[in-house]
N, C-alpha and C positions, 0 to 999 in steps of 0.2 A: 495495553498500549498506552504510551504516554508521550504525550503533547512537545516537541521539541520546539526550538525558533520558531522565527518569522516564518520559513520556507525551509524549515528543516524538519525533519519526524525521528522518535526513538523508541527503539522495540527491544527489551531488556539492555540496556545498554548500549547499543549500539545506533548509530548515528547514521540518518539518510537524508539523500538530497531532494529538493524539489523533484517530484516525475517520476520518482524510484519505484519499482513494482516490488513488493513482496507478497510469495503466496504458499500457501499452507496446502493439504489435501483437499480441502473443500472451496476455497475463496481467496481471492488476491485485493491486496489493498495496495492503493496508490498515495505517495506522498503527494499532496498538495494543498498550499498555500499553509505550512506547516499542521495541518491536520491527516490525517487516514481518512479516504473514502475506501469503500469498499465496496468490490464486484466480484460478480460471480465469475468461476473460472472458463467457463463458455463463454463468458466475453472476450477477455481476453485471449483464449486458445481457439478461438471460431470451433468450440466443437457443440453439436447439439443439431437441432433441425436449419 
């Protein structure tokens, strides 16, 4: 993953805005304040206990 703008993120080429979720089979990352954080996906999908 590579580091876009101020409040922007990019993941092979492609361009995301603040807030934007992307997730893969195992874990979702959120753009913010132009970096990736990264959460599990039971966070975001409330699934788990």
């Amino acid at each position: 993953m590579e580091f876009g703008g101020k409040f922007s993120c990019s993941i092979d080429g492609r361009s995301f805005s603040q807030g934007e979720l992307v997730c893969d089979d195992k874990r979702c990352y959120r753009c913010e304040g132009g970096e990736w954080k990264g959460r599990f996906i039971d966070d975001v999908y409330g699934v788990g206990p």
